[in-house]
mmCIF file as Biopython writes it, N, C-alpha, C and O atoms, coordinates in Angstrom:
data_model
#
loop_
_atom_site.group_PDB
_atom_site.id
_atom_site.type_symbol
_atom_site.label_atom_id
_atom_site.label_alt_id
_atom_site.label_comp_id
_atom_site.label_asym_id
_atom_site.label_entity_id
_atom_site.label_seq_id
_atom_site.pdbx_PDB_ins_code
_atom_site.Cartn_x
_atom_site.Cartn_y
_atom_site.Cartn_z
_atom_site.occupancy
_atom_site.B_iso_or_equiv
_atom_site.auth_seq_id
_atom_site.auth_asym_id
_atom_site.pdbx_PDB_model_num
ATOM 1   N N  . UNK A ? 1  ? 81.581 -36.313 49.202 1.0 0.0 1  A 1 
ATOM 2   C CA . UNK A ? 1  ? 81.627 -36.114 50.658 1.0 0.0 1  A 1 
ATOM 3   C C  . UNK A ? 1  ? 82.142 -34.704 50.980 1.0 0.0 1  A 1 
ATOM 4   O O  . UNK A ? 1  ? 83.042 -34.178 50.324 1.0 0.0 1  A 1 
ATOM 5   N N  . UNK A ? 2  ? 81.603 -34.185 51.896 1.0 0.0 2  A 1 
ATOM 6   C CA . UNK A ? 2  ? 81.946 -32.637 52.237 1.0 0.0 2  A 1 
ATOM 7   C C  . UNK A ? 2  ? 83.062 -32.601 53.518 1.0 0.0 2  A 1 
ATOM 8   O O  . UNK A ? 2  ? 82.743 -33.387 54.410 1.0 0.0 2  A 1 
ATOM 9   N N  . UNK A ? 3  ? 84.032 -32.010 53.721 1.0 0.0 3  A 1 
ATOM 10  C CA . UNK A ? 3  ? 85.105 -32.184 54.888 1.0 0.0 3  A 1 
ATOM 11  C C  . UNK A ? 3  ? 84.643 -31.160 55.934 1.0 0.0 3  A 1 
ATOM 12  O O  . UNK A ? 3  ? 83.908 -30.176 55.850 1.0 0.0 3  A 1 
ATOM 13  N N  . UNK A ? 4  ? 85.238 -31.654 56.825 1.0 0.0 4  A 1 
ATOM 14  C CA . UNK A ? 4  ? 84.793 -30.552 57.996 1.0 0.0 4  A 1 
ATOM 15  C C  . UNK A ? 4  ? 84.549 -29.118 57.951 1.0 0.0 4  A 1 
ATOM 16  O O  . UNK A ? 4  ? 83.491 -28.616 58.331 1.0 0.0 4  A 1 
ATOM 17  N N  . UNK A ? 5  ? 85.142 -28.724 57.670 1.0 0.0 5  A 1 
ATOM 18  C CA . UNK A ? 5  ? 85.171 -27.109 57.220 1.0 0.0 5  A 1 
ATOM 19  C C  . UNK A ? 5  ? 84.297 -26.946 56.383 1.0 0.0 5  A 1 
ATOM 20  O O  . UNK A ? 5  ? 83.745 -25.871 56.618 1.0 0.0 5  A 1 
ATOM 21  N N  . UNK A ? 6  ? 83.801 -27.515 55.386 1.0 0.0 6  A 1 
ATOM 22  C CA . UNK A ? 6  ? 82.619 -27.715 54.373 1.0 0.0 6  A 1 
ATOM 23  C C  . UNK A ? 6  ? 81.213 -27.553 55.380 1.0 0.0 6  A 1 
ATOM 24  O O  . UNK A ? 6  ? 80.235 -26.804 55.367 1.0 0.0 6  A 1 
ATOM 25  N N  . UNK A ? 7  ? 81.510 -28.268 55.930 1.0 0.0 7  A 1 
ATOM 26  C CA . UNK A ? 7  ? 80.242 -28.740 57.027 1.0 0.0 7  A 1 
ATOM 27  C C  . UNK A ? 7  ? 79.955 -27.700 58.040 1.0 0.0 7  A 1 
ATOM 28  O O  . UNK A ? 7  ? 78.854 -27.149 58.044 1.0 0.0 7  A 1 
ATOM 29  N N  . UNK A ? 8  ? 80.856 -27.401 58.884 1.0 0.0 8  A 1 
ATOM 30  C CA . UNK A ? 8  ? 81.253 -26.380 59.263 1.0 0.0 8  A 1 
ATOM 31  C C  . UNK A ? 8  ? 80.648 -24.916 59.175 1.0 0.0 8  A 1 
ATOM 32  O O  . UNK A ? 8  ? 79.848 -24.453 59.988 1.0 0.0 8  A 1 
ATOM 33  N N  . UNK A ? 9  ? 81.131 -24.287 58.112 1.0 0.0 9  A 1 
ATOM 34  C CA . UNK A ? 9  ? 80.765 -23.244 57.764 1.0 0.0 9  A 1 
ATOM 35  C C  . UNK A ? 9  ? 79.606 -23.468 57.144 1.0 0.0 9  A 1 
ATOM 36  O O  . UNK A ? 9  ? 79.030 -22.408 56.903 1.0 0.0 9  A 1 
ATOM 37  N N  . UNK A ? 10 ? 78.812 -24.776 56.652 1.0 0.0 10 A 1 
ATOM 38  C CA . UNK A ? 10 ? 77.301 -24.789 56.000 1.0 0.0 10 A 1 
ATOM 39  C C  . UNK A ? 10 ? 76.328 -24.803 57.202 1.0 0.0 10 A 1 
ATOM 40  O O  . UNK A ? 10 ? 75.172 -24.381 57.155 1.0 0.0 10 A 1 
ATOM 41  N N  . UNK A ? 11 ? 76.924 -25.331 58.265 1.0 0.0 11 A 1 
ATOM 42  C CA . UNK A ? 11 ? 75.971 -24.658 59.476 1.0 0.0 11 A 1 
ATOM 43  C C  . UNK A ? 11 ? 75.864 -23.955 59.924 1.0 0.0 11 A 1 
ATOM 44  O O  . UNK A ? 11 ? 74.932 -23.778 60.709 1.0 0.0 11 A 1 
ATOM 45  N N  . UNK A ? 12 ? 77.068 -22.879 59.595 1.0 0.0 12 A 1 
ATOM 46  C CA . UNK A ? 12 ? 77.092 -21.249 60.252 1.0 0.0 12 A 1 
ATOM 47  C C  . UNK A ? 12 ? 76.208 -20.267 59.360 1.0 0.0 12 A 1 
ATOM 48  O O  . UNK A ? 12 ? 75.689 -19.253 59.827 1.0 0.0 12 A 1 
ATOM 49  N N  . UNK A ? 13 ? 76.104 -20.609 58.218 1.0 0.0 13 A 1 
ATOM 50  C CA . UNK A ? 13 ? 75.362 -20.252 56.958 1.0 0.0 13 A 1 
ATOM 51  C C  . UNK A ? 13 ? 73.791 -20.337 57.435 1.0 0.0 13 A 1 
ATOM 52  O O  . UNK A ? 13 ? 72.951 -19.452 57.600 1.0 0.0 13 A 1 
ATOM 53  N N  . UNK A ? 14 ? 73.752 -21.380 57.547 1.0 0.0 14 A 1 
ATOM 54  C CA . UNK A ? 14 ? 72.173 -21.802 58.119 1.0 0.0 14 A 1 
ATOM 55  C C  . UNK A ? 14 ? 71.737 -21.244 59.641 1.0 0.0 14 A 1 
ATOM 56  O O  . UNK A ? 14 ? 70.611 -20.831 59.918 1.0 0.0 14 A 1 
ATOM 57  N N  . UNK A ? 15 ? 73.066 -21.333 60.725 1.0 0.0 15 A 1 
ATOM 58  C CA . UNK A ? 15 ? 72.563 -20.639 61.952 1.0 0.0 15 A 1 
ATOM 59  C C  . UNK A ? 15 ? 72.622 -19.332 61.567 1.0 0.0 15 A 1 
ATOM 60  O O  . UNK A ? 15 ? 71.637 -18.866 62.140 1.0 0.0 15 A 1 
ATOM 61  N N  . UNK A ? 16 ? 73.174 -18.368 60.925 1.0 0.0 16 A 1 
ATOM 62  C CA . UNK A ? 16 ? 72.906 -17.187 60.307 1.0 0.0 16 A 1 
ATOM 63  C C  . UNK A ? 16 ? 72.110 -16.701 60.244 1.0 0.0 16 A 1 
ATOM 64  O O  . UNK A ? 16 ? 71.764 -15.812 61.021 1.0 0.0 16 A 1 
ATOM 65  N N  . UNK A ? 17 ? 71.350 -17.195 59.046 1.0 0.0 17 A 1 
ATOM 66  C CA . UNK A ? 17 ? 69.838 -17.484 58.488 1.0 0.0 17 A 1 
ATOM 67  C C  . UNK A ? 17 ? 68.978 -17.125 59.212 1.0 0.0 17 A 1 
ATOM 68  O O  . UNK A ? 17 ? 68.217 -16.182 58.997 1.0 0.0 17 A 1 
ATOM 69  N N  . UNK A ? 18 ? 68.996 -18.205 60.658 1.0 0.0 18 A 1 
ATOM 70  C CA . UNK A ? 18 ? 67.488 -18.264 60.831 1.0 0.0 18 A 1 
ATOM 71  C C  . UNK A ? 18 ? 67.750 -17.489 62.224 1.0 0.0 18 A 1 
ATOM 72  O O  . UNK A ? 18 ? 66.850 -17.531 63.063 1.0 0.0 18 A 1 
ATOM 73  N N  . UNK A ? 19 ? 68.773 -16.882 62.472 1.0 0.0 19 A 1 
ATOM 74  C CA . UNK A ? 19 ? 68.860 -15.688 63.290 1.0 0.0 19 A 1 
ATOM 75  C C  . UNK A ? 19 ? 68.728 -14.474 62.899 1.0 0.0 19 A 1 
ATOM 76  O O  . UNK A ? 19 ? 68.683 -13.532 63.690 1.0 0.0 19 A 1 
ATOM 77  N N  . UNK A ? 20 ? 68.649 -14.353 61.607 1.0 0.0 20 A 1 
ATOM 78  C CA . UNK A ? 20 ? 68.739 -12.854 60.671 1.0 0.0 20 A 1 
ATOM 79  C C  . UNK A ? 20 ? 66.955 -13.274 60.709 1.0 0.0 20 A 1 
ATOM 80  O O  . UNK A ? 20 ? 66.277 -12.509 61.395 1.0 0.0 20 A 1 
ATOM 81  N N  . UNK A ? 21 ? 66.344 -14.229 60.134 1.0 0.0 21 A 1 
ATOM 82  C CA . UNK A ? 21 ? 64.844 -14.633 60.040 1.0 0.0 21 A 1 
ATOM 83  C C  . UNK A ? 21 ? 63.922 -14.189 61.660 1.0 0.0 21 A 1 
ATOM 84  O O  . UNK A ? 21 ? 62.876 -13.546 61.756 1.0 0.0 21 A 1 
ATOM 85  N N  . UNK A ? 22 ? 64.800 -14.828 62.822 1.0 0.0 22 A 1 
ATOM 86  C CA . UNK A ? 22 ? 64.222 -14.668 63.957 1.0 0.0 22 A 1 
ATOM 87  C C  . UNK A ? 22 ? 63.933 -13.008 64.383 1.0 0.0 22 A 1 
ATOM 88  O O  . UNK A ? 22 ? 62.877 -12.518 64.782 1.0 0.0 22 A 1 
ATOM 89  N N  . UNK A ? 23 ? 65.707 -12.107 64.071 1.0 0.0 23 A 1 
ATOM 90  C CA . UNK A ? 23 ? 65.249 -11.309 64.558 1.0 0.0 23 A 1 
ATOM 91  C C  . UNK A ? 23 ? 64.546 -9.838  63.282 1.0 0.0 23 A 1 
ATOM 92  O O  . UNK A ? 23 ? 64.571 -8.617  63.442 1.0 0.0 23 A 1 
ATOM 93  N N  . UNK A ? 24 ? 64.181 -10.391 62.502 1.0 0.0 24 A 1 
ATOM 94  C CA . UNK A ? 24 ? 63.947 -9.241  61.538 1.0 0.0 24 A 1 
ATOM 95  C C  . UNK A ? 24 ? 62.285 -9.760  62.104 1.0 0.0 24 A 1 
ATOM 96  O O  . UNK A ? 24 ? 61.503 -8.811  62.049 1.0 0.0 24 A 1 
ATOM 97  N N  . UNK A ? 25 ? 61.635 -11.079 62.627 1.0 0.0 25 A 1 
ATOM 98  C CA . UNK A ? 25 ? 60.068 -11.080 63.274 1.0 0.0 25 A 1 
ATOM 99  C C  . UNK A ? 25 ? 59.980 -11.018 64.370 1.0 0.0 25 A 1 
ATOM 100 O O  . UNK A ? 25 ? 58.813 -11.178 64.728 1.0 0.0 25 A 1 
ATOM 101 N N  . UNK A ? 26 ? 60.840 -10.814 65.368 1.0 0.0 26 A 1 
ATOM 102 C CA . UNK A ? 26 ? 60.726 -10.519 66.865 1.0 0.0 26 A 1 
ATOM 103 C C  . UNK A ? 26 ? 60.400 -9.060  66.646 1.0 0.0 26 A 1 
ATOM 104 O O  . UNK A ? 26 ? 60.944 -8.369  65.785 1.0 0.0 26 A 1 
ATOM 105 N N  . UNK A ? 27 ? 59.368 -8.597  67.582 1.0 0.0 27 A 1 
ATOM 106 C CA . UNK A ? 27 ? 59.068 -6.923  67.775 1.0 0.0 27 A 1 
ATOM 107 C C  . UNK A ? 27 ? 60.322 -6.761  68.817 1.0 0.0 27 A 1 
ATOM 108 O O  . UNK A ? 27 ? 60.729 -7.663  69.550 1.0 0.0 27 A 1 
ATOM 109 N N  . UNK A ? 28 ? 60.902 -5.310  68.730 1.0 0.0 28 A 1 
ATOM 110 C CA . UNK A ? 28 ? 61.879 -5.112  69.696 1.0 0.0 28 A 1 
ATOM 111 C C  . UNK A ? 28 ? 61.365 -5.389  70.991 1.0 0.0 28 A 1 
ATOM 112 O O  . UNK A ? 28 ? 62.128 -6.029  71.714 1.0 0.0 28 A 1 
ATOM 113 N N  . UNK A ? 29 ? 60.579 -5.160  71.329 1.0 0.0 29 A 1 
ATOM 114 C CA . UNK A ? 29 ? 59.994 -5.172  73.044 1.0 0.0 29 A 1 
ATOM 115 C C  . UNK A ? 29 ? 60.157 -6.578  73.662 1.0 0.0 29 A 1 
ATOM 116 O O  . UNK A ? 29 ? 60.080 -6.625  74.889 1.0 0.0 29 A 1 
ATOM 117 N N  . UNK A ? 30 ? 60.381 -7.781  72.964 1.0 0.0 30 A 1 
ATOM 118 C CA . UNK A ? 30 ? 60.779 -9.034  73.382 1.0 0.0 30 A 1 
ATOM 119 C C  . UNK A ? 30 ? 62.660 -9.174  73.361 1.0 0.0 30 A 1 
ATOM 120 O O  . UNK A ? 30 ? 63.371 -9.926  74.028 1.0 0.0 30 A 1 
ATOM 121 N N  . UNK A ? 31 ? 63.052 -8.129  72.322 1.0 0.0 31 A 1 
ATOM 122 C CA . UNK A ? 31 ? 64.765 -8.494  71.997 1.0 0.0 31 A 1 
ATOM 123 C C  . UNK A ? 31 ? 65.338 -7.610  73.555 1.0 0.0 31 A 1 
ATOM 124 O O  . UNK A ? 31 ? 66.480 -7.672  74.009 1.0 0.0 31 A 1 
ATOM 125 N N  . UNK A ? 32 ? 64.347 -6.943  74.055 1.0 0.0 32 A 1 
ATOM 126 C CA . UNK A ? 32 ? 65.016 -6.293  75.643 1.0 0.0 32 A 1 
ATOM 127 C C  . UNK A ? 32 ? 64.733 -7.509  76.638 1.0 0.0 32 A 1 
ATOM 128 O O  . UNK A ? 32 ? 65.415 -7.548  77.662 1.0 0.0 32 A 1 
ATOM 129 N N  . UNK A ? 33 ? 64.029 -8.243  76.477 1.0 0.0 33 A 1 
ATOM 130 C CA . UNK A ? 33 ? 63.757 -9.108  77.187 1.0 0.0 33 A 1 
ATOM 131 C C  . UNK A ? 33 ? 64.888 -10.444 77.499 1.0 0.0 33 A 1 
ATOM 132 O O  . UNK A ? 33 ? 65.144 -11.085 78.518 1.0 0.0 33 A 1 
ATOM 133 N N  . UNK A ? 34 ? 65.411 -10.497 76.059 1.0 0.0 34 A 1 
ATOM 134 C CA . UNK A ? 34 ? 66.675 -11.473 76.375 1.0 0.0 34 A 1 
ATOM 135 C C  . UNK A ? 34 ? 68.000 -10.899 76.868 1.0 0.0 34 A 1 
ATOM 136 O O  . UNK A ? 34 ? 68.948 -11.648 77.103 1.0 0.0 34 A 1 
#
């Protein structure tokens, strides 16, 4: 079983991820947009 903090930081790992993924394929001209 993994404890909170385990858990925790394995989802910050993963929201990381697929924000480093999102913005390395967004063209800049949409990242002015948010």
């Amino acid at each position: 079983m993994f404890t909170a903090a385990e858990k925790l930081l394995g989802a910050l790992l993963v929201v990381l991820g697929v924000v480093s993924i999102v913005i390395a394929f967004i063209p800049d001209g949409l990242l002015h947009l948010v």
